[in-house]
NUZAVEX-241354 format. One line per field, with one value per residue (C-alpha): residue in one letter; x negated, y, z. Coordinates in Angstrom, 3 decimals. Each point is the difference from the previous one (the first is absolute). Example, Ala and Ser with C-alpha at 12.3 -4.5 7.8 and 13.67 -1.06 7.14 Angstrom:
BEGIN
resn <- A, S
c1 <- -12.300, -1.370
c2 <- -4.500, 3.440
c3 <- 7.800, -0.660
This chain:
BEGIN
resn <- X, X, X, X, X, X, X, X, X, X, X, X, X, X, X, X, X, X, X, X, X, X, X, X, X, X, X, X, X, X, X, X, X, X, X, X, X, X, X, X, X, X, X, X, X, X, X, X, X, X, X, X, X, X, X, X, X, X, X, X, X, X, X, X, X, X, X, X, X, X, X, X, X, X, X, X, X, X, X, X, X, X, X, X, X, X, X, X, X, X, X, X, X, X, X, X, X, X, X, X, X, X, X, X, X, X, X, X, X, X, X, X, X, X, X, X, X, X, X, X, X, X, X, X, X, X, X, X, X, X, X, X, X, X, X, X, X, X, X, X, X, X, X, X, X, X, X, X, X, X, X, X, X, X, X, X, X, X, X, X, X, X, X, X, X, X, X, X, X, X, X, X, X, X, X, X, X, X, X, X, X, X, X, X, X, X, X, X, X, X, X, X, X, X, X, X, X, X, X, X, X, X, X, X, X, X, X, X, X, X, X, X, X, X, X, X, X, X, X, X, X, X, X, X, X, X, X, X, X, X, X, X, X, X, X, X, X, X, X, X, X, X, X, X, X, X, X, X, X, X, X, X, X, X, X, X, X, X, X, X, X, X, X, X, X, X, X, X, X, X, X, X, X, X, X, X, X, X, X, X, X, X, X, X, X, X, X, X, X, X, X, X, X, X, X, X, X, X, X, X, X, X, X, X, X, X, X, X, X, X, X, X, X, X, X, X, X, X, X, X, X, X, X, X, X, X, X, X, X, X, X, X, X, X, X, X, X, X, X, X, X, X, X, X, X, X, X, X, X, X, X, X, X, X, X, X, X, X, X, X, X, X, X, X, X, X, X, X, X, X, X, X, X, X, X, X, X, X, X, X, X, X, X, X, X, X, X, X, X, X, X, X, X, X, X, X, X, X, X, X, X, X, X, X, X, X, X, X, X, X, X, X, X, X, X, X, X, X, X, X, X, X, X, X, X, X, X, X, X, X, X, X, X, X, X, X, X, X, X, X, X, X, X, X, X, X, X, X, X, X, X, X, X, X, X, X, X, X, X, X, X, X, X, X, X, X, X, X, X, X, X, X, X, X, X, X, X
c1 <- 91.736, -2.688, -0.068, 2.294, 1.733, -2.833, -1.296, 2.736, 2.628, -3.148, -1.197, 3.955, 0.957, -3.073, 0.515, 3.463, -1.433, -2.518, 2.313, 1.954, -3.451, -0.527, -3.507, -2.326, -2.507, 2.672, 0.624, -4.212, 0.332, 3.182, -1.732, -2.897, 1.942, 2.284, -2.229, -2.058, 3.506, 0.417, -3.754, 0.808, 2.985, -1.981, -2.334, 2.503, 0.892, -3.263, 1.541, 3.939, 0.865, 4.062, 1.118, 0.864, 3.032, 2.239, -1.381, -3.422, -2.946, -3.281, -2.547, -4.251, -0.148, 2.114, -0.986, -3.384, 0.731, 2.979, -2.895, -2.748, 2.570, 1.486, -3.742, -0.907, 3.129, -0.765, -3.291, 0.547, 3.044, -2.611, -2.095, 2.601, 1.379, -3.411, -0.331, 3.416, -0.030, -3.074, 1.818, 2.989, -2.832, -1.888, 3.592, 0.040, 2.890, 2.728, 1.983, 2.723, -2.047, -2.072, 3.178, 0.553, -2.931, 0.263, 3.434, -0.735, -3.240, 2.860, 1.877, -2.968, -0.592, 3.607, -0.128, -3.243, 0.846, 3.395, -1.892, -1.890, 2.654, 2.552, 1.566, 1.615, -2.161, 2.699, -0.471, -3.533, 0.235, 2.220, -2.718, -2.603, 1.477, 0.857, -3.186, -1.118, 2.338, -1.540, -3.213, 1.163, 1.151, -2.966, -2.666, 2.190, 0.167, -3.109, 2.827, -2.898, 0.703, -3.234, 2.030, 3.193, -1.243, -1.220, 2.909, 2.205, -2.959, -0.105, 4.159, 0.424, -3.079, 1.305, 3.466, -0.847, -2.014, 3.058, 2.506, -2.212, -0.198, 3.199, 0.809, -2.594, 2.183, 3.310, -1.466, -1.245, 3.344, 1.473, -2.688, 1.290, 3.695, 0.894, -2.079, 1.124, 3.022, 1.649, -0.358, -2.494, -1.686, -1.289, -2.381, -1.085, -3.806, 0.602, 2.816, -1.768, -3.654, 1.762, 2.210, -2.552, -1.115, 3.570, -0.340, -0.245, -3.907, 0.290, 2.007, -1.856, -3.379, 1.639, 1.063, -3.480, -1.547, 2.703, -1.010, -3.327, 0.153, 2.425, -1.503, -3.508, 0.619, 0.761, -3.274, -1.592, -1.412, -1.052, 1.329, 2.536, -1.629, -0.123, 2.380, -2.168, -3.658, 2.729, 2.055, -3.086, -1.450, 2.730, 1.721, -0.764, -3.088, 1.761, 2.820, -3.129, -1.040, 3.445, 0.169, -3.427, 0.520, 3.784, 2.036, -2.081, -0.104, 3.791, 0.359, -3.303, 2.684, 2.629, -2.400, -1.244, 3.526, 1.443, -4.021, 1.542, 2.955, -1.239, -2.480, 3.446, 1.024, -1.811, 0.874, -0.906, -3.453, -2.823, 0.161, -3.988, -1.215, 2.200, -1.335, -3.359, 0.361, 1.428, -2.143, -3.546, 1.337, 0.605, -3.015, -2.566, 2.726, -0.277, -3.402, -0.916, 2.526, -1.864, -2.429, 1.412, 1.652, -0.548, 2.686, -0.993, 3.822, 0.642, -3.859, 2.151, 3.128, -1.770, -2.158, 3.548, 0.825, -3.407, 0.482, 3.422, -1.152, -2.254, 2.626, 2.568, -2.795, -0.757, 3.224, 0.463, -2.899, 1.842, -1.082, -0.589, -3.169, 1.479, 3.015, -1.765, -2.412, 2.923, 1.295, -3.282, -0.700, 4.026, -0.877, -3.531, 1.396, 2.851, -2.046, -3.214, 1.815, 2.318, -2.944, -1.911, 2.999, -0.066, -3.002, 0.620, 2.970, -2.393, -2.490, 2.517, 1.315, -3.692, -1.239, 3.531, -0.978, 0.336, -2.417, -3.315, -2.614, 1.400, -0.950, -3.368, -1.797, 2.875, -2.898, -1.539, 3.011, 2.108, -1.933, 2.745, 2.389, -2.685, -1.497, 3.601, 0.852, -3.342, 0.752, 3.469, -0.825, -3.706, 3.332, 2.612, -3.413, -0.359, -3.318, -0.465, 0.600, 3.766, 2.837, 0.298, -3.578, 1.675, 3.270, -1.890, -2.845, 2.893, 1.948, -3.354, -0.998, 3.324, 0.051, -3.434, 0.648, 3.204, -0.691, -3.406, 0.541, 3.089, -2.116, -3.178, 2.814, 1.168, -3.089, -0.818, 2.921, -1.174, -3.236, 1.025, 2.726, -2.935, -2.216, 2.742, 0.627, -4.074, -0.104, 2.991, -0.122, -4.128, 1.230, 2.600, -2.092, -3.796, -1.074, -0.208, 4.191, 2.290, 3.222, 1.430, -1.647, 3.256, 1.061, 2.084, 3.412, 1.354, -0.881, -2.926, 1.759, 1.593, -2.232, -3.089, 3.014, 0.096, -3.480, -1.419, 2.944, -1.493, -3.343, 0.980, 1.834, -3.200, -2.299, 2.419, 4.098, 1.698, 0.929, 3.751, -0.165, -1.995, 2.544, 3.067, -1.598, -0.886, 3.745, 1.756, -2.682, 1.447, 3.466, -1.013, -1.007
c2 <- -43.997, -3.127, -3.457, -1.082, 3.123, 2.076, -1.642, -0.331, 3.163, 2.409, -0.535, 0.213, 2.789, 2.228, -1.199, 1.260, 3.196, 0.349, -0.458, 3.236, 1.605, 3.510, 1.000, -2.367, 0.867, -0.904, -3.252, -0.781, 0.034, -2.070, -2.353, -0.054, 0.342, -3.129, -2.026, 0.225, -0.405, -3.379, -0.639, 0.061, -1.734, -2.907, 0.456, -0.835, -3.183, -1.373, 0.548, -0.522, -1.758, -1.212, -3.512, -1.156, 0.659, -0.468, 3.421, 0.202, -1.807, 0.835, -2.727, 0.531, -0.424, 2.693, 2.452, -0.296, 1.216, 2.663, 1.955, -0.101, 0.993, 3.318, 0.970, -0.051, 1.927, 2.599, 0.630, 0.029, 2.816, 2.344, -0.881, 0.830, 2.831, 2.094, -1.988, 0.308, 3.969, 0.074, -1.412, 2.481, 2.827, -1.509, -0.634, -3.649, 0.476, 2.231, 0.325, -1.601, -3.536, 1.096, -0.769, -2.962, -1.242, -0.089, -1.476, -2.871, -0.363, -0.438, -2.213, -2.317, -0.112, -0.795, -3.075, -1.353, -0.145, -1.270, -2.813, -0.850, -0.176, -1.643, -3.193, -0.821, -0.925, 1.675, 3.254, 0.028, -0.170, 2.253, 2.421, -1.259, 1.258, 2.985, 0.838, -0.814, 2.388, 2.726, -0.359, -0.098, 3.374, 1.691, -1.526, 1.225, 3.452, 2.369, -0.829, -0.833, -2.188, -2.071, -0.020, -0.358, -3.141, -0.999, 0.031, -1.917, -3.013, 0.132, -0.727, -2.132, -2.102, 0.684, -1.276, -3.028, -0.819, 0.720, -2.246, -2.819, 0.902, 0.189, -3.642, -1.666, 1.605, -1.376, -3.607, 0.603, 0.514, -2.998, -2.289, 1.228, -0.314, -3.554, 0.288, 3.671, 0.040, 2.744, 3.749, 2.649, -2.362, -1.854, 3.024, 0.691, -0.553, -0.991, -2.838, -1.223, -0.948, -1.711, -1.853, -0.469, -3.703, -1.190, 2.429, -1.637, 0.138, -0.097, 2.994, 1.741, -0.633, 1.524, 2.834, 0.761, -0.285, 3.227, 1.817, -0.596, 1.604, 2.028, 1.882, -0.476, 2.402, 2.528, -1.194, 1.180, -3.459, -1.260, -0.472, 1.909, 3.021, 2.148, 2.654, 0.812, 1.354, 2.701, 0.701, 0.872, 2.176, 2.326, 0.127, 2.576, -1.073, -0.338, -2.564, -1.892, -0.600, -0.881, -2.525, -1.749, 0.919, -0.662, -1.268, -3.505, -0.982, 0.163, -2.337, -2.322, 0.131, -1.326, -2.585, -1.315, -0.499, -2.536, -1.615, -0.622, -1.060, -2.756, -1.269, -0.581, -2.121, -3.372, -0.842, 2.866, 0.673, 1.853, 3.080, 0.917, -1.555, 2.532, 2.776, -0.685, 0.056, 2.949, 1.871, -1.488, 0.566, 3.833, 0.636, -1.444, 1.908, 2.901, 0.024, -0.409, 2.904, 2.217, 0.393, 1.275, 2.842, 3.774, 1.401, 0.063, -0.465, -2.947, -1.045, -0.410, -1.621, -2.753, 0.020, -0.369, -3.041, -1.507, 0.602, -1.436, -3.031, -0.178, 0.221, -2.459, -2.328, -0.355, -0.312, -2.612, -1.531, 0.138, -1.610, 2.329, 1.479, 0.707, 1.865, 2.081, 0.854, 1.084, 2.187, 1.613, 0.260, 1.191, 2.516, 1.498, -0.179, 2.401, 2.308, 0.172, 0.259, 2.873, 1.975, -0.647, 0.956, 3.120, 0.562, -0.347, 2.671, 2.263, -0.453, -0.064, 3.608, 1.479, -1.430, 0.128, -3.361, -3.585, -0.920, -1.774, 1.065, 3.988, -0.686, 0.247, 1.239, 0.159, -0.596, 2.730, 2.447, -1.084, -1.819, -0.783, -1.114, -2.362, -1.652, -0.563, -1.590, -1.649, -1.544, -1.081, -1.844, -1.947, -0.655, -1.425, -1.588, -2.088, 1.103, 0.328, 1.372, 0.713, -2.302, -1.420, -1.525, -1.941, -1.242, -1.151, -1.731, -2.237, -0.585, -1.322, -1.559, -1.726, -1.223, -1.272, -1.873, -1.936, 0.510, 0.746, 0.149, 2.614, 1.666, 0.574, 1.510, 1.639, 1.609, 0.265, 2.594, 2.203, 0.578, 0.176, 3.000, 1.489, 0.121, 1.978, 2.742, 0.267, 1.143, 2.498, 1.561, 1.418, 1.119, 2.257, 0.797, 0.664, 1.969, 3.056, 1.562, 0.479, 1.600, 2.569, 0.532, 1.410, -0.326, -2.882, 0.670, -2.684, -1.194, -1.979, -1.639, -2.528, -1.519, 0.044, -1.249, -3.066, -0.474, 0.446, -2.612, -2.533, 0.703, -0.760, -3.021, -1.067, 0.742, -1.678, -1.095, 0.748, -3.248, 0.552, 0.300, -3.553, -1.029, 1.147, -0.786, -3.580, -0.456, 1.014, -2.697, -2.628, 1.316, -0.323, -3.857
c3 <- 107.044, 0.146, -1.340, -2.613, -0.316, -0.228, -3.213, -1.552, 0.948, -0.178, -3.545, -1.229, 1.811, -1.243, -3.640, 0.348, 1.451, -2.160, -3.120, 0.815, 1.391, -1.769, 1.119, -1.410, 2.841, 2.762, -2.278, 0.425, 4.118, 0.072, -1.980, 2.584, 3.261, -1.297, -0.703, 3.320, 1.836, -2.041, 1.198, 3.472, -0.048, -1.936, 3.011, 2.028, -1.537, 1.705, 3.419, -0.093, -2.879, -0.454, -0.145, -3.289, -1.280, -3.569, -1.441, 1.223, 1.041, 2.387, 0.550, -0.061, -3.975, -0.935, 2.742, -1.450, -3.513, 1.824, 2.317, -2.908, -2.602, 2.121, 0.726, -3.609, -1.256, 2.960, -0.893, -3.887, 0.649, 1.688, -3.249, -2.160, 1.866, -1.388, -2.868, -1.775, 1.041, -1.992, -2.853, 0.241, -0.092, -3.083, -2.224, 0.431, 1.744, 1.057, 3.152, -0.910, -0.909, 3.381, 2.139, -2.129, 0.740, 3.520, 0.298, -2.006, 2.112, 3.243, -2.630, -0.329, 3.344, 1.082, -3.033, 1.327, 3.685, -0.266, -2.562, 2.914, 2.734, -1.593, 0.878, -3.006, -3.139, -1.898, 1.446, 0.008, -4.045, 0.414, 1.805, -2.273, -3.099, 2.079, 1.004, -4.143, -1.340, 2.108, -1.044, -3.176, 0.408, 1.146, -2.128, -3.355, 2.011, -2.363, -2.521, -2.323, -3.001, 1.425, 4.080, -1.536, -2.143, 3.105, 1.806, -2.407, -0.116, 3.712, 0.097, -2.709, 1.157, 3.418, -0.845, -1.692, 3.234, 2.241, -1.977, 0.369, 3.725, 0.459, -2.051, 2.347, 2.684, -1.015, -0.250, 3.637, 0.323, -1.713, 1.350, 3.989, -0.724, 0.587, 3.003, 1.460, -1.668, -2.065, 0.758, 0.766, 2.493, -2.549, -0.699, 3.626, 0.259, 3.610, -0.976, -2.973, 1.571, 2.787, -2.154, -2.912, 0.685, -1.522, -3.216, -3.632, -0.703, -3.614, 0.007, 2.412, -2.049, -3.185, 2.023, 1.124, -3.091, -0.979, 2.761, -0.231, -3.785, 1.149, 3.103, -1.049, -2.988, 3.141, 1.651, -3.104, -1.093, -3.040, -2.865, 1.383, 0.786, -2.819, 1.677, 2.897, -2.091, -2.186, 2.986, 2.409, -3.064, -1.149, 3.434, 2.992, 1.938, 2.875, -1.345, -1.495, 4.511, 0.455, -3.115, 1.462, 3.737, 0.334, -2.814, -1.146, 3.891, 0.167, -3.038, 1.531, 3.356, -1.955, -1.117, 3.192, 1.017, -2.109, 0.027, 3.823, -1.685, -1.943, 2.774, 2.452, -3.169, 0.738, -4.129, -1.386, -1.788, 1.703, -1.122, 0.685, -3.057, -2.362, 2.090, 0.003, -3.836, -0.596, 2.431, -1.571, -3.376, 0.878, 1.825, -3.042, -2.647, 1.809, 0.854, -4.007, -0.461, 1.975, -2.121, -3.180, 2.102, -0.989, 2.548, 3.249, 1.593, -2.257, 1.224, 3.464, -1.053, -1.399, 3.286, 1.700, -2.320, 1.173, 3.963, -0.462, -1.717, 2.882, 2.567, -1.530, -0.831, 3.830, 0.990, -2.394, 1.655, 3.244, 3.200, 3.024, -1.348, -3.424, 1.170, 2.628, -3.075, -2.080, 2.397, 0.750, -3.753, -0.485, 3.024, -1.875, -3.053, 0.326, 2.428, -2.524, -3.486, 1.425, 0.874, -2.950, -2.072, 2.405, -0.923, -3.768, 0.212, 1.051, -3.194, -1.881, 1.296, 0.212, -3.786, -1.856, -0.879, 1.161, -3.146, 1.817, -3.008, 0.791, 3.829, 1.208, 3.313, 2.516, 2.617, -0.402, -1.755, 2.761, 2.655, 2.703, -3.059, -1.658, 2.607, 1.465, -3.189, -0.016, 3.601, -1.495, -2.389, 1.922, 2.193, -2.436, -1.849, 3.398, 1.571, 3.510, 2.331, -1.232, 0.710, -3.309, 0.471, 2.806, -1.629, -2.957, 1.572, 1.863, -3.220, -1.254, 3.127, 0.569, -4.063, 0.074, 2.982, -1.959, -4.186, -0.116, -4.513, 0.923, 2.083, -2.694, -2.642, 3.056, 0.326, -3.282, -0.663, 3.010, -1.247, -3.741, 1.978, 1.912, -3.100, -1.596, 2.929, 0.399, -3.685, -0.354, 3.435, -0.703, -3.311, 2.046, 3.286, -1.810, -2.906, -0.561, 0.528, -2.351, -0.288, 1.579, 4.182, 1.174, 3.754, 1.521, 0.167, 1.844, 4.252, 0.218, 2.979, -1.088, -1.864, 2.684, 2.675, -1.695, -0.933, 3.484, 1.037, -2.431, 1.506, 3.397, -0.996, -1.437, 2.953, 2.409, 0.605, 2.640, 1.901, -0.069, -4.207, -0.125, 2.692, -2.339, -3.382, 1.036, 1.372, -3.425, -2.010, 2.289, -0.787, -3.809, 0.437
């Protein structure tokens, strides 16, 4: 089973398995073995991809987000298959929410890679909320009043998001009709860029300002973030690498489309100058934020909010450089924050706590889990020689070159950020340990998979990457 089918039919079948699964140690290795089949059939995409058709759609953008998506939800199920045992064998959970867990985790999947495949902006709502309502799921899963507040803010927040969404995507639709005509057709993303130059601009601007609100509360951008720092605390460790690793690239994918949308649309504003906005004014909020935090998970999420910021704000810049800087920052970001939040999970199983002033001395308590935490975060920080160095330097680069003032504020968040991560991540690595000094639960794996992969990436890319990635930011204008 490979391409199309594979991501899509794989995920649904084992969350149907999975649902009537009895042994919640059977339901861990489904989990796993799925989602390495849905790799590899992602993989596949690079090599023999289908033309487009009225259901689904493979091109270089969405392949991107497809292969990098399936590798992060493999390597977070082997995280969670130790991980969420451990829980069982604490009380935090009990079988029965085990096997939940792990279907929903297929359910997610299914939502997010349909959301990315889809031809129809109707159905990739559809697969947005979807993937959402999932998520929602598993972070309320301790059953905690603290998770189970979470929850609820994460889908009413969530919800108001998706209605505005899915208004902006209705006046997409109204704006194509007197050119496309009436039907589903109308909502084809391969019929409505080739017909966009005769759309109704005015329309289509009001539309993107919706989305814009709409899908950048999914991105996780502020003002509208104030789901994701609850939702990454009280939920599983793992779900909070999926939320930064998976789930707010789906909704920046949904973004980037109509941005192509409007550009096709000679009348239509330029959407850059919105994006740019949003993303500044989340990385300097964010970057403030991290400061005043005491919890070392919601230290993260608002790290995520930052590197988002980031990545919209550069492809808001746009331009060739600006694009292929957003992907590469996209890329690090969701490779880096998943295996710092691995490494998080694990603190949090070995202390009992995810409380920063009751963590001290990982280095030398637990040398292989501090310093890989330590190299996580000089890596999501943007020192060299990780990848993140290198996407940042070219956001910089490329803004200097164009707004040198955007560029300083630009600049002046990362630092601010940096100044922030310094401080909280010696109060957790040095000293003198605290807390329990149990033994790690969960596979180190995962976490030093994707680490050495950011290394690498910052040391050198592979020719066929800079090849691909510089294709897809001509594609994105």
């Amino acid at each position: 089973m490979i391409g199309i089918d594979g991501v899509l039919i794989v995920p649904l079948l084992a969350a149907a398995l999975l649902a009537s699964q009895t042994d919640y140690r059977r339901s861990a290795r489904i989990n796993v073995a799925a989602s390495g089949l849905a790799f590899l059939a992602a993989v596949s995409l690079l090599f023999h991809r289908p033309l487009p058709g009225r259901f689904f759609l493979i091109d270089d953008l969405n392949v991107v987000f497809i292969v990098l998506g399936t590798f992060v939800g493999t390597t977070t199920s082997i995280f969670s298959a130790s991980y969420i045992g451990h829980e069982l064998e604490t009380g935090r959970l009990t079988p029965g929410y085990l096997r939940f867990y792990h279907a929903m985790f297929q359910v997610m999947m299914f939502g997010m890679n349909l959301a990315l495949v889809a031809n129809d902006i109707g159905v990739m709502w559809v697969a947005v909320e979807l993937a959402t309502l999932s998520t929602v799921m598993m972070v309320g899963i301790y059953r905690t009043h603290a998770a189970l507040e979470a929850a609820w803010k994460y889908f009413i927040l969530g919800s108001v998001g998706i209605a505005l969404a899915l208004f902006g995507t209705i006046l997409v639709y109204l704006a194509a009709r007197p050119e496309v005509g009436e039907g589903l057709r109308a909502m084809e993303w391969t019929v409505l860029v080739r017909h966009a130059h005769g759309f109704d601009p005015a329309l289509l601007n009001v539309a993107f300002v919706f989305l814009l609100l709409g899908y950048g509360t999914k991105v996780g951008l502020a003002p509208m973030h104030a789901w994701l720092p609850d939702a990454h605390a009280e939920g599983p460790t793992p779900i909070s690498a999926v939320l930064s690793g998976l789930l707010l690239n789906v909704a920046l994918y949904a973004l980037l489309r109509f941005k192509m949308l409007l550009a096709a649309c000679p009348g239509a504003i330029a959407p850059g100058p919105l994006m740019i906005a949003l993303g500044l004014l989340s990385l300097i909020f964010a970057a403030f934020m991290l400061y005043r935090r005491r919890d070392i998970k919601r230290l993260f999420a608002y790290s995520s909010i930052e590197h988002m910021g980031i990545i919209v704000f550069s492809f808001g810049m746009a331009g060739p450089l600006g694009n292929f800087a957003g992907l590469l920052q996209m890329t690090m970001h969701s490779l880096t924050k998943s295996a710092i939040f691995f490494s998080v999970g694990h603190v949090a199983q070995v202390k009992g706590t995810q409380r920063i002033a009751e963590i001290g001395g990982l280095t030398e308590s637990h040398p292989l889990l501090g310093w890989g935490l330590l190299a996580g975060v000089a890596a999501i920080a943007g020192l060299p020689p990780f990848g993140v160095f290198t996407s940042e330097f070219l956001i910089v680069s490329s803004t200097f070159a164009r707004q040198p003032l955007l560029a300083v504020a630009l600049v002046f968040g990362l630092l601010l950020a940096f100044g922030a991560l310094l401080l909280r991540v010696t109060q957790v690595a040095f000293g003198p340990p605290r807390g329990p000094v149990g033994p790690v639960q969960a596979s180190y794996v995962p976490m030093f998979a994707h680490l050495a992969l950011v290394l690498i990436a910052g040391i050198w890319l592979p020719g066929p990457l800079v090849a691909w990635f510089r294709h897809v930011a001509a594609l994105l204008g």
